[in-house]
SEDO-752902 format. One line per 3 residues: their letters; for each residue x, y, z of C-alpha. Coordinates in steps of 0.1 Angstrom, whole numbers, plus 5000, padded with zeros to 4 digits. Each point is the difference from the previous one (the first is absolute). Layout:
BEGIN
A = X:Y:Z | ...
//
This chain:
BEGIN
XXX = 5538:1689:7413 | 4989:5034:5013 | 4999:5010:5034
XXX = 4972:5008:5014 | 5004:5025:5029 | 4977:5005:5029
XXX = 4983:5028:4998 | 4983:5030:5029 | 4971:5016:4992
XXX = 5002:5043:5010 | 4980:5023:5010 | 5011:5036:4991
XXX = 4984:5027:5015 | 5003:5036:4979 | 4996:5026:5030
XXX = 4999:5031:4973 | 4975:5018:5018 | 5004:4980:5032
XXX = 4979:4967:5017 | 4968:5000:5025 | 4983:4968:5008
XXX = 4971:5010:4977 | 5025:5003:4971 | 5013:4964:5005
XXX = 4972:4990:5000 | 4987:5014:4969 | 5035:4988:4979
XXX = 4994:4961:5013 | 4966:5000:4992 | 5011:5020:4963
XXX = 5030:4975:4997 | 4976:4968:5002 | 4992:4989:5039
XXX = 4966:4994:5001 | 4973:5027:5018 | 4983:4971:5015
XXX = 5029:4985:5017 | 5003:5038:5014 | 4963:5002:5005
XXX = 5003:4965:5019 | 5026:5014:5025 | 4982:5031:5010
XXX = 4969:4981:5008 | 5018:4970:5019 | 5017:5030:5024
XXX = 4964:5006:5015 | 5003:5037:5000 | 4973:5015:4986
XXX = 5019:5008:4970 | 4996:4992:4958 | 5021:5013:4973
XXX = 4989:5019:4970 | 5019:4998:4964 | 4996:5025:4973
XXX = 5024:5005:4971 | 5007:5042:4997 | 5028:5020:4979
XXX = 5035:5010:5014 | 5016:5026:4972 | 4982:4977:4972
XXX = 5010:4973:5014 | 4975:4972:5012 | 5005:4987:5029
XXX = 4982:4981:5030 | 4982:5018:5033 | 4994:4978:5033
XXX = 4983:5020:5025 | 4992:4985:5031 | 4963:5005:5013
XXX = 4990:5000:5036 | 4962:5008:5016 | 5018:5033:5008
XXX = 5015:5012:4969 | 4983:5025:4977 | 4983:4993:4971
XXX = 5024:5000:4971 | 4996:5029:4977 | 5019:4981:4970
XXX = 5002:5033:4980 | 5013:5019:5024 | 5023:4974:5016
XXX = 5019:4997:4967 | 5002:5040:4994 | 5007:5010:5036
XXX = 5021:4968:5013 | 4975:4990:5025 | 5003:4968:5021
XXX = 4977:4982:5020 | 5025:4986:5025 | 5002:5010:5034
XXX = 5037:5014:5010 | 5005:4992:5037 | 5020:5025:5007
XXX = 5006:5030:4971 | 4980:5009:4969 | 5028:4990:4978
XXX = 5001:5009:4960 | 4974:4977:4990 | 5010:4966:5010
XXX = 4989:4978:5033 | 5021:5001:5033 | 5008:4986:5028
XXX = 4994:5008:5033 | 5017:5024:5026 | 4996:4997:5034
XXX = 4975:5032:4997 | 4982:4980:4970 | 4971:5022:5001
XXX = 5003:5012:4960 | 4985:4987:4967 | 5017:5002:4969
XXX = 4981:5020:4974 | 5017:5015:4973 | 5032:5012:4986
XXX = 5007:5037:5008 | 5020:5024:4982 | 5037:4994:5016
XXX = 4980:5007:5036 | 4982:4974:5010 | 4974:5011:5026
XXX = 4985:4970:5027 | 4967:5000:5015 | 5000:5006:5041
XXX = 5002:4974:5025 | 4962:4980:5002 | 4988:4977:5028
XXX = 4999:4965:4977 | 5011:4970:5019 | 5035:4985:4995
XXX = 5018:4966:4992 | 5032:4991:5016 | 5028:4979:4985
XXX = 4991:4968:5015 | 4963:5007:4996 | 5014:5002:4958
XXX = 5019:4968:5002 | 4973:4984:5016 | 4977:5008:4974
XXX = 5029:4990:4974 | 5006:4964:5017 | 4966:4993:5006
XXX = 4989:5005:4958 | 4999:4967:4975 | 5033:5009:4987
XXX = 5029:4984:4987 | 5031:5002:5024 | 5018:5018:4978
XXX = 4974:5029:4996 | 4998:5001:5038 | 5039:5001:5006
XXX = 5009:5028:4976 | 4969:5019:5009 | 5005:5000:5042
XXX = 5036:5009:4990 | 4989:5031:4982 | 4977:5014:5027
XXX = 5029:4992:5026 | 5023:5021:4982 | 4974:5026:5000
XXX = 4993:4998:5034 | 5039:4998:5008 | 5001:5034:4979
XXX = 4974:5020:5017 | 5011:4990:5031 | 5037:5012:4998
XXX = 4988:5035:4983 | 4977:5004:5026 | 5025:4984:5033
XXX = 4974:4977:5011 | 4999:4960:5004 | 4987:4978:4969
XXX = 4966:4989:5020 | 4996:5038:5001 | 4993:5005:4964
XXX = 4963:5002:4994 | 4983:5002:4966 | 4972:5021:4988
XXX = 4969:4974:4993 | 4989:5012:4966 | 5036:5002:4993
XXX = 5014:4968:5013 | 4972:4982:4979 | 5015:5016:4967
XXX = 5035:4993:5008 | 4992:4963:5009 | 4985:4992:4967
XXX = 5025:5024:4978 | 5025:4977:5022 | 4990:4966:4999
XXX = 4982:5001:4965 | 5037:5011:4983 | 5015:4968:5023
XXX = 4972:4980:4982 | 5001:5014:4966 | 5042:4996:5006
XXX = 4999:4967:5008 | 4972:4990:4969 | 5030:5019:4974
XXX = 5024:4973:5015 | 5029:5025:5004 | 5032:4985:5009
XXX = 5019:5037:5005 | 4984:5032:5001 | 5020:5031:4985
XXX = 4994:5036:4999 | 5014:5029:4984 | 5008:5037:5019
XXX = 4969:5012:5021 | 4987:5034:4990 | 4987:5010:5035
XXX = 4986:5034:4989 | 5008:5034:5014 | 4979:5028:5020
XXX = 4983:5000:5033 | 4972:4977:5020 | 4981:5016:5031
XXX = 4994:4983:5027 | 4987:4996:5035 | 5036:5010:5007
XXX = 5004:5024:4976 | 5015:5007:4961 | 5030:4973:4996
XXX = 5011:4994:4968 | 4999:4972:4975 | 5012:4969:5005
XXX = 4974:4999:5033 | 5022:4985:5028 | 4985:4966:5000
XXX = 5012:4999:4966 | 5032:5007:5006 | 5003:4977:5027
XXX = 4993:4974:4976 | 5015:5007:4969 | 5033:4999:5020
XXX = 5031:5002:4976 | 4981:4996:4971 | 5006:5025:4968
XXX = 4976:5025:5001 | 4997:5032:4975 | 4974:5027:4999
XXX = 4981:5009:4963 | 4972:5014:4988 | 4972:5023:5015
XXX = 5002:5000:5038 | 4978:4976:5019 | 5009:4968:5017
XXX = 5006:4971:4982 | 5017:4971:5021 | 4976:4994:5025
XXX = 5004:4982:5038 | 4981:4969:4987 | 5019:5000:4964
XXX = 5034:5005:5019 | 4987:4967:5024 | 4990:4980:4971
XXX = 5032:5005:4984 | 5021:4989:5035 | 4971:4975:4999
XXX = 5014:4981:4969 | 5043:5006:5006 | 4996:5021:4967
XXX = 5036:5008:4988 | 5010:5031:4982 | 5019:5001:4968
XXX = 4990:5005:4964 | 4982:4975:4979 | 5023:4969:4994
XXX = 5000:4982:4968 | 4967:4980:4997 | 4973:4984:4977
XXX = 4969:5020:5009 | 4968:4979:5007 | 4973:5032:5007
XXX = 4998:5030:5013 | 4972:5020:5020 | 4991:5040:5010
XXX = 4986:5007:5034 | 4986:5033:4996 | 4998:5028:5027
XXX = 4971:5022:5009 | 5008:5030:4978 | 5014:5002:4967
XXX = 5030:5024:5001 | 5006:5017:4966 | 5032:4994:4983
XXX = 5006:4972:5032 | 4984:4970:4997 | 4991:4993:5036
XXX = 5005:4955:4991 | 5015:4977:5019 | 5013:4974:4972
XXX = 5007:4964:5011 | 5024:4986:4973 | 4997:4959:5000
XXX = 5029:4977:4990 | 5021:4969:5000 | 5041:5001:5002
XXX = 5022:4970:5001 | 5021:4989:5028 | 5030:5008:4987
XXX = 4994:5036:4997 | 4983:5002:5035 | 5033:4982:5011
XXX = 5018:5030:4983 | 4979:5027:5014 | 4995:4986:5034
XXX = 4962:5008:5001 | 4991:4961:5019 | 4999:5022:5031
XXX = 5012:5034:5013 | 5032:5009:4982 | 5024:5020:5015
XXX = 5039:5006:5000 | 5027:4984:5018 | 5035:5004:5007
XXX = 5022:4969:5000 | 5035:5009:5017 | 5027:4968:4999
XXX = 5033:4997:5013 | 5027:4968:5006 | 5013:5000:5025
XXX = 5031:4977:5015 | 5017:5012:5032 | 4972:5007:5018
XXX = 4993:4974:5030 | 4965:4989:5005 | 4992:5020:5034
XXX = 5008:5029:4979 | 4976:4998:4969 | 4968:4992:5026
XXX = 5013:5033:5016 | 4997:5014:4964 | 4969:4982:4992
XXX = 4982:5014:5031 | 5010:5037:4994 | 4989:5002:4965
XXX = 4968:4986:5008 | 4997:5025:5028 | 5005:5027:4972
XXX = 4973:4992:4976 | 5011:4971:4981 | 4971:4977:4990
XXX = 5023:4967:5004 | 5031:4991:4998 | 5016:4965:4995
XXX = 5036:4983:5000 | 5012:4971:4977 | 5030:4981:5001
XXX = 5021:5004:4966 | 5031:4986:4989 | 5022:5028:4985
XXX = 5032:5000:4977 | 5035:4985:5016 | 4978:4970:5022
XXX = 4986:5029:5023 | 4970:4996:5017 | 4976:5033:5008
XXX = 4967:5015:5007 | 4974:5015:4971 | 4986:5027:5023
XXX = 4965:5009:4982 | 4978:5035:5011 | 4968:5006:4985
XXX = 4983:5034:5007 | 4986:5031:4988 | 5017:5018:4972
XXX = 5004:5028:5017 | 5018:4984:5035 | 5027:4987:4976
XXX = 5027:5030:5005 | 4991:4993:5038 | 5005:4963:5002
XXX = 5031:5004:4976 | 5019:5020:5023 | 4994:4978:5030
XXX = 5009:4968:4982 | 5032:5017:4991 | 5004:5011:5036
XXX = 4994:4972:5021 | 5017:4969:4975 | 5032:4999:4985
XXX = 4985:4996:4966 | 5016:5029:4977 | 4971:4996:4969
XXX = 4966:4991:5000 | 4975:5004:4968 | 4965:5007:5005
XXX = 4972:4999:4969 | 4965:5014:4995 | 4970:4973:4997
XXX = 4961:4999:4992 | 4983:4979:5034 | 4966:4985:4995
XXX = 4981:4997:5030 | 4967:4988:5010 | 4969:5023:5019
XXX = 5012:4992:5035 | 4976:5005:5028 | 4995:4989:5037
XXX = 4974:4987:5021 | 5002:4986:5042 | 4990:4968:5011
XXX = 4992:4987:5035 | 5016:4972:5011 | 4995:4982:5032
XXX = 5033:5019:5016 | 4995:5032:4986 | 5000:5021:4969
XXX = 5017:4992:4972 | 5007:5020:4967 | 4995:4979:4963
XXX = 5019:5020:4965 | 4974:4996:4972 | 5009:4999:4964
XXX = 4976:5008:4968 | 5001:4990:4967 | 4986:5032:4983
XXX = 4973:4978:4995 | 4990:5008:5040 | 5007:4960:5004
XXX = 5021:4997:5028 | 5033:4983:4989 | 5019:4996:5032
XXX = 4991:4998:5034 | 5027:5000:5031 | 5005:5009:5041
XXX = 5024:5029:5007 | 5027:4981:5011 | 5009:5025:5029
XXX = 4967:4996:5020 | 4998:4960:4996 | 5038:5001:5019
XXX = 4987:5024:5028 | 4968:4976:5006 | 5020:4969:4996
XXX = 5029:5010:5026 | 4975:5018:5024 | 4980:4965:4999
XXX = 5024:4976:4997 | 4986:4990:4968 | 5018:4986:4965
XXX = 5004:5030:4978 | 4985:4978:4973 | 4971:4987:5019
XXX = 4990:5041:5003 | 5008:5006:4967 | 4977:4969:4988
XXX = 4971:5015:5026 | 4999:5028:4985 | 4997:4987:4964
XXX = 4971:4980:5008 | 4981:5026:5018 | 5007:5024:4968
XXX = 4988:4973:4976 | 4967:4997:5022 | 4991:5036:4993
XXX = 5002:5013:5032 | 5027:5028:4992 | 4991:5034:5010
XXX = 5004:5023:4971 | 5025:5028:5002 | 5004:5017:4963
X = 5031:5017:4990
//
């Protein structure tokens, strides 16, 4: 009888010629989710917003346009938008090559058009603004799945968590451009919809192409990536092809943080569809596409990739140990921790000749290996130890702060890449300091502050 293995369904994303929300949104729509689901989520925001879908040309290639309309935007010139790379989304805060934005703190710019390697941003205007929590508000308040709403708050806090450390100033601080904010809230909760309708269990991308040249701004030429960008993008690979202009926007660079994309190339799977998101211009010789590759894998390979969550490396350093006495190896223990080592655990063994000894285990960064080596050699009386290289698959990890009725407590949240939270659990260290200032059972704390998290009345705070 064959086996049949589970299998995950992927999302690959081809960032050739780089992402903006307006691209995403053109590949989901070209790769099968429906425009009235999309349509759907715009109107249920209440923002005066309503997308517009056109199919247009990208070096030959067909792809699909989303273009998000508001009582403000210009009419749309569909000639000249496909010659000259025009949008119709606002940019809060730069006039970016041709793709939406998010805001700055000085949010006063709309995104127009692609420019030549220097892209050139409109002065400040009077408009009103939106802060964060006026964002999430609007966000929390819609007819929207929970899912939609989770990954889509956690995208505008990380913009807002970006803006505010470029420009030195608290998170509340962070004010958004109206016309603008109302772009980047649909570009950013119509992907979580039109995510969540492809029933993606991982999401992967290729190498960003970020673009080269220069953007002006309120506070002068910077160059590409924009700094918001940057912030975002993080340690991702990034590469720079092609006629300069901006490619990875602010709100592209969110989106992707927004679904825990991981970076590698494209793993061996059965492809189900595919879909182009087109930019505003067409670039000769560079397709400006965003393609969205769609596919199922089984677990086996997924188990062999370590694509379930966030894969990473991690060093494994053993040693046995046998005439060592216990107050010793805690001594050890402690130090190693106390110089970077992500855990580090003792078993009892039973070695050759009826001896009895310790399996000292490290587990840390590659890199602290040499480090940790040298002081396990230093402070036991082991003379070997081996150490070994392996792939660690971890989960989206995020935190949020409950309050409890004796103070605050922090809760650890784990995603499936789904968004679905998978695990929920106190930070042990601030349950013991409630429960011995109190003179409360540790696990009467610890219970409290599970029940008030499963209630819904966590504060969120986005990592």
């Amino acid at each position: 009888m064959k086996l049949e293995l589970p299998l995950m369904r992927i999302g690959y994303l081809e960032c050739f010629s780089g992402i903006s929300g307006d691209m995403l949104l053109g590949a989901l729509v070209d790769a099968g989710v429906s425009f009235a689901l999309l349509e759907a989520t715009a109107a249920a925001l209440d923002v005066g917003a309503r997308l517009e879908l056109r199919k247009v040309t990208r070096g030959g290639i067909a792809a699909s346009k989303v273009d998000v309309i508001t009582p403000d935007s210009p009419a749309l010139d569909l000639a000249a938008s496909d010659a000259a790379h025009a949008h119709p989304h606002t940019h809060q805060a730069h006039t970016h090559a041709g793709h939406s934005h998010p805001a700055h703190t000085h949010a006063e710019h709309a995104d127009r058009g692609h420019g030549d390697g220097t892209d050139s941003h409109s002065p400040p205007s009077h408009a009103p603004h939106r802060s964060l929590s006026t964002i999430l508000a609007i966000i929390r308040s819609a007819a929207l799945s929970e899912t939609v709403k989770a990954r889509s708050m956690r995208a505008f806090q990380l913009l807002g968590e970006a803006e505010a450390a470029i420009h030195s100033i608290p998170v509340e601080k962070v004010h958004f451009h109206e016309v603008g904010a109302v772009d980047t809230i649909v570009d950013i909760v119509c992907t979580a919809a039109g995510c969540e309708a492809l029933g993606i269990d991982r999401w992967l991308s290729s190498s960003l192409n970020v673009g080269s040249g220069t953007v002006q701004c309120q506070h002068g030429t910077l160059p590409v990536p924009a700094p918001a960008t940057l912030a975002l993008l993080g340690d991702a690979p990034i590469y720079a092809a092609g006629p300069p202009m901006e490619r990875v926007t602010p709100t592209g660079a969110a989106l992707l943080r927004m679904l825990d994309v991981s970076y590698r190339q494209l793993p061996a799977v059965r492809i189900q569809g595919c879909g182009y998101g087109a930019g505003g211009r067409d670039t000769p010789g560079e397709p400006n596409l965003l393609r969205l590759l769609i596919g199922e894998m089984d677990l086996a390979t997924e188990a062999a990739t370590g694509i379930a969550g966030q894969s990473e490396l991690i060093a494994i350093i053993e040693a046995v140990i046998d005439d060592s006495s216990p107050q010793l190896l805690g001594y050890v223990s402690e130090l190693l921790l106390s110089s970077g080592a992500w855990d580090v655990y003792r078993v009892a063994v039973q070695m050759k000749k009826g001896r009895t000894g310790v399996e000292l285990t490290v587990l840390c960064r590659p890199d602290l290996v040499p480090v940790l080596r040298d002081l396990i050699f230093r402070e036991t009386t082991t003379i070997g130890l081996h150490w070994r290289i392996e792939n660690k698959a971890v989960l989206a990890r995020e935190f949020v702060k409950i309050e409890t009725p004796w103070g605050e407590v922090q809760m650890k949240i784990a995603r499936w890449p789904s968004g679905q939270v998978a695990n929920a659990s106190p930070e042990y260290e601030d349950c013991r300091v409630i429960a011995a200032r109190h003179g409360l059972a540790l696990k009467q704390v610890m219970q409290e502050a599970m029940r008030i998290y499963a209630t819904g009345q966590a504060r969120e705070f986005w990592l």
